[in-house]
Structures are given as structure tokens and as C-alpha cells.
N, C-alpha and C positions, 0 to 999 in steps of 0.2 A: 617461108612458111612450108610445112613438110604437110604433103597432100595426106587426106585420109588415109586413102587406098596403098598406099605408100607397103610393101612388100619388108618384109620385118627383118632380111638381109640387107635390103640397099638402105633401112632405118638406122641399122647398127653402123654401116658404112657413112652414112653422114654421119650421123654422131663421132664415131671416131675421128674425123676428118675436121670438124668441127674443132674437138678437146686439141687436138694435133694443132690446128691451130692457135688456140686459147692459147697450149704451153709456149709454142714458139713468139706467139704475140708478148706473153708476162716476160717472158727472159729478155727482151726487147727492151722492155718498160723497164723492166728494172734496172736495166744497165746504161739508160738514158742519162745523159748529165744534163742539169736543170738547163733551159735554153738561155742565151742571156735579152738584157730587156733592149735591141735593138744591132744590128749586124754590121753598121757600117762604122770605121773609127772614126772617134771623134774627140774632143776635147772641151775641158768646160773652163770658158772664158769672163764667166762674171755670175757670182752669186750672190742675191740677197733674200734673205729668210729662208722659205721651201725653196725657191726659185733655183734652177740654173739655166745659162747660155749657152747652150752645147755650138758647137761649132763643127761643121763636117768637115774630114780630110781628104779629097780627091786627090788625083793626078795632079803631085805639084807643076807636071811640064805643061798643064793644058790651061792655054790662056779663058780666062772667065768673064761673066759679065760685070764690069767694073762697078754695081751699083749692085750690095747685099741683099740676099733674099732670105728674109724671116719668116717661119711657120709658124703659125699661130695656131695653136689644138685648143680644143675644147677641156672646161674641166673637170668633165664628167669622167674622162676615159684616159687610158694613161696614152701619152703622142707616140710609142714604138712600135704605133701600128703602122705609120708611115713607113718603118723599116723594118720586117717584123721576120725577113728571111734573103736570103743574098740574093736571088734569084727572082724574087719578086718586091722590091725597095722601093718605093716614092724618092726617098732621099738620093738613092744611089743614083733613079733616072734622073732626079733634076743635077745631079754632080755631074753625069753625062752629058746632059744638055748645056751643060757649062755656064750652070749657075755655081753661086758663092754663098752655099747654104747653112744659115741657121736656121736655132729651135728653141723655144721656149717649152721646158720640163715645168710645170706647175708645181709638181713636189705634192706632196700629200698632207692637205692641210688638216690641225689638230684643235683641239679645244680652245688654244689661243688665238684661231684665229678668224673666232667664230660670227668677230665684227667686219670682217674686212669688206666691201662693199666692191661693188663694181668702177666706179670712181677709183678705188686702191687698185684695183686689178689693171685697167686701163689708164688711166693720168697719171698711177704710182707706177708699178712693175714695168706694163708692159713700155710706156713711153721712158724712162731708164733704159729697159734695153735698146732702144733707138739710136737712146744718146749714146751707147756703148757704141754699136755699130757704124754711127756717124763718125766719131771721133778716131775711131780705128782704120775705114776706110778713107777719112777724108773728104767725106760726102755730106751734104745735108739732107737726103731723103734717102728712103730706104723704099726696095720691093718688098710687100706683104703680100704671102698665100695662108688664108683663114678657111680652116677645117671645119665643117659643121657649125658648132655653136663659137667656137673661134673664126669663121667668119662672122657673124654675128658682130662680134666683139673689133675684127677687124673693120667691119662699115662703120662701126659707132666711131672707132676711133680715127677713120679716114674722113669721115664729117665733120670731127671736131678738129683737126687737126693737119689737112689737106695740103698743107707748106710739107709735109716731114715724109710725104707718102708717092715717090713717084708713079710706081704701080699697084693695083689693087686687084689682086687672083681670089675668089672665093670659091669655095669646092664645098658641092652638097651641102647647104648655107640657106638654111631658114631665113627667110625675110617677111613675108605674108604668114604669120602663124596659125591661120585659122581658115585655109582650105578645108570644102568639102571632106577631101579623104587623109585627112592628117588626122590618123586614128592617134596618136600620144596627145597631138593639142583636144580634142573630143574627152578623153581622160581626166585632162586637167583640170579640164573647166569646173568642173564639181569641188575641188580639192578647195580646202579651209588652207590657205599656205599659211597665212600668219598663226595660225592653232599648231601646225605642224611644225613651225620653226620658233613658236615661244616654248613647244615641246621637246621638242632634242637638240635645242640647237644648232650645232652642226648636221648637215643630212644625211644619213648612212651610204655610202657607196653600195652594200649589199642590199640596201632597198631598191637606190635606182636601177639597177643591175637587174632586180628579179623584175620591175615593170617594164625593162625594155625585152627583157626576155618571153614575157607573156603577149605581147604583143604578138609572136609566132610561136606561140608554145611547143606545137605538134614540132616543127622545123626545127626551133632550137635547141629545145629541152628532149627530144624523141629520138626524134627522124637520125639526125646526126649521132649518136652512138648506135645505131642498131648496127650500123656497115663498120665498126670500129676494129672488131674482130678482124675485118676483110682486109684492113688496113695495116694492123698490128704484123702483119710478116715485115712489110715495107721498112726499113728503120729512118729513110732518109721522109716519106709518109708519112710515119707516123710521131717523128720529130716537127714536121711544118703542124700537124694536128695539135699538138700538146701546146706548142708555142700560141696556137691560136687562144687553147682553153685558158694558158697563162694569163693570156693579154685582157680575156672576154670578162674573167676574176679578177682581174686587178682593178678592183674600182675604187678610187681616193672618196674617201667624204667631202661633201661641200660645202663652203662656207657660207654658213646659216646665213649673213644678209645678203650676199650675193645671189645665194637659193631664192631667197624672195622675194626680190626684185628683177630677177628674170621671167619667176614664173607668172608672176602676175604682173607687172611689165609689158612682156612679148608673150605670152605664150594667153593668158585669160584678158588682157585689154587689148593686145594687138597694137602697142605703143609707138614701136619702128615705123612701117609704114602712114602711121598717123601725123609723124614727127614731135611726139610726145613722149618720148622718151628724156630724161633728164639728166645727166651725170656731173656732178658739183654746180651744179644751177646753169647748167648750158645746156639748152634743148640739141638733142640732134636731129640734125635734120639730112635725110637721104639727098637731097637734092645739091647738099654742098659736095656730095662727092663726085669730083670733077675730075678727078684724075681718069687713066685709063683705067677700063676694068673687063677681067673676064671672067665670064662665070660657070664654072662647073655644075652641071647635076649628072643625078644618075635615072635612067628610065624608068628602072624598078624599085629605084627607094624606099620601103614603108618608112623609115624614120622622117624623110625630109622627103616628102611627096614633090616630082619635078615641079610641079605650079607652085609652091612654096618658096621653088629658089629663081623659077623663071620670072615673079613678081616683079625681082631688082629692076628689069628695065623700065618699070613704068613708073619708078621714083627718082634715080640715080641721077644727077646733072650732067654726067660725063656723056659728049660726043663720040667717045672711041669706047662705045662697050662691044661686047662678043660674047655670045654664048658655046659650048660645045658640050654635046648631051655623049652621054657614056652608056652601051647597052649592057647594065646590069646594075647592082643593087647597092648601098648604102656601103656598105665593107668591101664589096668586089673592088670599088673605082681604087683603092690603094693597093689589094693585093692580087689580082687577076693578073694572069698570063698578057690577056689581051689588052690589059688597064694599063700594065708596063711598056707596050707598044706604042699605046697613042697616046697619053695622060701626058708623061712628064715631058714627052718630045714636044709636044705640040703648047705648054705651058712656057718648057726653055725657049724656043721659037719665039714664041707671044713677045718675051719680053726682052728677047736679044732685038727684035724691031723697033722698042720702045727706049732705050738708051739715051 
């Protein structure tokens, strides 16, 4: 902010310094090459419909943990947020930790697929790619780490399904959807979801998108461009910036029945912890999941408020759970300096003891 009293030489001086930056910032921008949607190589080992199997490539010298590790993302947001820059990777830290990491890419569902239910997503898609992973290692259970509302999706599926699931990692993972300070589930609750999905169908990604953005408007929509100027000399700056806005925009439509029986499901009954949840006539129920589990939140989450994820313990059947809380926010836990320190070493750890 340029003070009143502000002297009408040192005014022309910022301003100049100012524009000097602008131009040096746009020739920057423009000679940016698009970022690509993930940094680490990899390979896609099995597709059906939108769907693919990416598979990571590490250090072929470095022995791994003999039992594969799947990430399960949510399908609100596209998954290369897990790897979104070389220097700060989920993917790469758990390749370092000497996991044998896959990824389920959701793809971006379209008009066709406006029936697919969550039953399809988990008893079709995602337990296919199990059987990929089993029959390839050799194994009949697989490690799952479940992202947000992919853990979600990972407990449901570790409750029905408990034989296929050695280990069970959930990271900033709704489980209690109707904590006090769960300002999205307080939103929802008003919503007509069946009016809304006998209405468009499909759910616009650019809808979800603008309500998770309003949630910190000043923060998301404001605060973060005004310093962008500040930022635009940087090239190596202002290339991690743009990847981010890529990633924050890239939001897939969702598939109208799956939209509606989550939201009103989990999000306006509160179904999970009830054990009322249903997927092709089989209740899930929290307490069958018996495997190991450990659970990720983040201190400062507004999307997934820590008591929403720290509920798990007081449903879960497993003997061997663990919690470990992360000091910062919903996006920091994958991309932070500090998050690549402690997150994927101590996730690799976890489950090289669980073998």
C-alpha cells in the first residue's frame, strides 16, 4: 500500500519499479512452457474406461517393499497433486522410502457416465486394479494410502473387503462428517442433492471448485495474487505458482450418482460412522477394518477439520492403529518443504514394519 504522505519522487520511483517488474514478470509468463500434470516417470499399466494404473519408476537398484502400495485420490481433484513438483513429491518421497508405488488417475468423467455409482467405483474400478496389482506381484493383498475423500473410499473398501488389504494409510480422510467446525459439511446440509443431480446430471467441476474456494475467499481468491508480481521475476517461483493454479482448475465433473450418494450418505446423514452406509447391499461397517492403520491429518485443515479424521479411532477394529498429526493445512501435508521431511519417511517406515 503506498502511504498518503508518500513524496511524488519516491511515488514515481515505486511505480517505476513496480512496471519494471510487471514487464520482467510477463516475459517470464510468456515464455513458460505449460507444466506437465505430474513430475515423477511413470508408466500406465492397465486401463479401463477413464481409468488408468500409472505405475512409478524409481531406482531400479533399490530393493522395495515386496507388497504394492496404491493411492487412492479422490474424485473431486485431479491426483498430481501428490506430485506436483520434483522437489516437493509425495510420490517421489514414498519411491524413496522404498515403497512400490501406484496410482489410480480417475480420468474425467463425461456424460456417459453419469450412472456410475459408488459400488462401480469401488467393487468395479478400484478392486480390478487390486487384482492387477496382485497378479503382477504375486501377492494377494495390497498396501492402500486413501487421499481425502479416497480415504473415504479406501475404509469402505477395507471394511468390505479386509482379506485384499494388508495395510490401510488414510491422509486428511473424513470419517465423522459433521464436526462442529466442518464449515463444507454445515454448507451442505441445506443442499436439495437429489434436485441438483436430477438437474445437471453430472456435477460441474467448476461448481465444486468455486465452493471450495469460497470457503477462504480473501486467501484463495485475493490474498495470493496480490504478492504475484513479487514472485514473477523468480522463473523457477513462479513456474511451482502456475503448476499450482493448473492443478487448483483442473477440476473433473462428477459422476451424478456417485455425487449423491456421498453427499447425502456421508456428508448430510453421517452414514460411515453409523455403519449405514451400503454399497451393493453390503453394509459397511468401520469396525471390520482390522487391518493395520495409520492416519494422517493436518492441524490446520479447514476442508477435513482434524476431529473429522481423528473420529477413525473410535470406530476402526484394528489393534494396530497410529495416528500422526502434520503442522499445517489440507494442501501443505503433500506439498510443503516440511511435509516432504516427515510425511512420506515416516508413512515408508510404517509399513516396511508391517510386512
Amino acid at each position: 500500500m503506498i502511504p498518503f504522505n508518500m513524496r511524488p519522487e519516491a511515488l514515481a520511483a515505486e511505480v517505476k519499479a513496480f512496471n519494471e517488474k510487471l514487464t520482467e514478470g510477463m516475459a517470464n509468463m510468456l515464455a513458460m512452457q505449460e507444466g506437465r500434470a505430474g513430475v515423477t516417470p511413470h508408466e500406465v499399466i492397465y486401463q479401463e474406461d477413464k481409468l488408468k494404473l500409472l505405475h512409478y519408476l524409481g531406482d531400479p537398484e533399490m530393493e522395495r517393499n515386496p507388497i504394492p502400495l496404491l493411492v487412492v485420490y479422490a474424485l473431486v481433484n485431479r491426483p498430481y497433486m501428490t506430485d506436483l513438483q520434483e522437489n516437493r513429491s509425495t510420490i517421489k518421497g514414498l519411491l524413496e522410502a522404498a515403497q512400490d508405488v501406484y496410482l489410480i488417475d480417475w480420468g474425467y468423467p463425461d456424460a456417459s457416465d453419469r450412472y456410475l455409482t459408488m459400488d462401480d467405483y469401488l467393487n468395479g474400478y478400484l478392486d480390478r486394479c487390486i487384482d492387477q496389482l496382485c497378479e503382477r506381484h504375486g501377492v494377494e493383498q495390497v498396501n492402500l494410502l486413501g487421499i481425502c475423500q479416497g480415504g473415504a473410499f479406501s475404509l469402505c473398501y477395507s471394511a468390505l473387503h479386509p482379506e485384499r488389504v494388508k495395510n490401510l494409510v488414510t491422509m486428511v480422510t473424513p470419517v465423522d462428517f459433521q464436526t462442529p467446525d466442518n464449515m463444507l459439511s454445515n454448507w451442505i446440509q441445506k443442499v436439495d442433492v437429489d434436485l441438483l443431480v436430477d438437474t445437471l446430471g453430472n456435477i460441474p467441476g467448476e461448481m465444486l471448485n468455486w465452493t471450495f474456494l469460497n470457503l477462504k475467499p480473501y486467501q484463495l481468491m485475493g490474498q495470493k495474487y496480490l504478492g504475484l508480481v513479487d514472485m514473477m521475476g523468480d522463473k523457477e517461483v513462479l513456474k511451482n505458482f502456475l503448476r499450482m493454479e493448473k492443478w487448483i482448475f483442473d477440476s473433473p465433473d462428477q459422476a451424478g450418482e456417485t455425487f449423491r450418494q456421498f453427499m447425502k450418505d456421508f456428508f448430510q446423514q453421517n452414514k460411515l460412522i453409523k455403519g449405514e452406509v451400503e454399497l451393493a447391499g453390503q453394509p459397511v461397517k468401520l469396525a471390520n477394518v482390522t487391518m493395520p492403520v495409520l492416519n494422517i491429518y493436518a492441524d490446520q485443515d479447514h476442508l477435513v477439520p482434524p476431529a473429522a479424521s481423528k473420529a477413525l479411532a473410535n470406530y476402526v477394529g484394528s489393534k494396530d492403529y497410529a495416528e500422526l498429526s502434520f503442522n499445517g493445512g489440507h494442501i501443505g501435508v503433500y506439498v510443503s518443504g516440511k511435509a516432504q521431511k516427515t510425511i512420506p519417511p515416516a508413512i515408508g517406515y510404517w509399513l516396511n514394519e508391517r510386512v
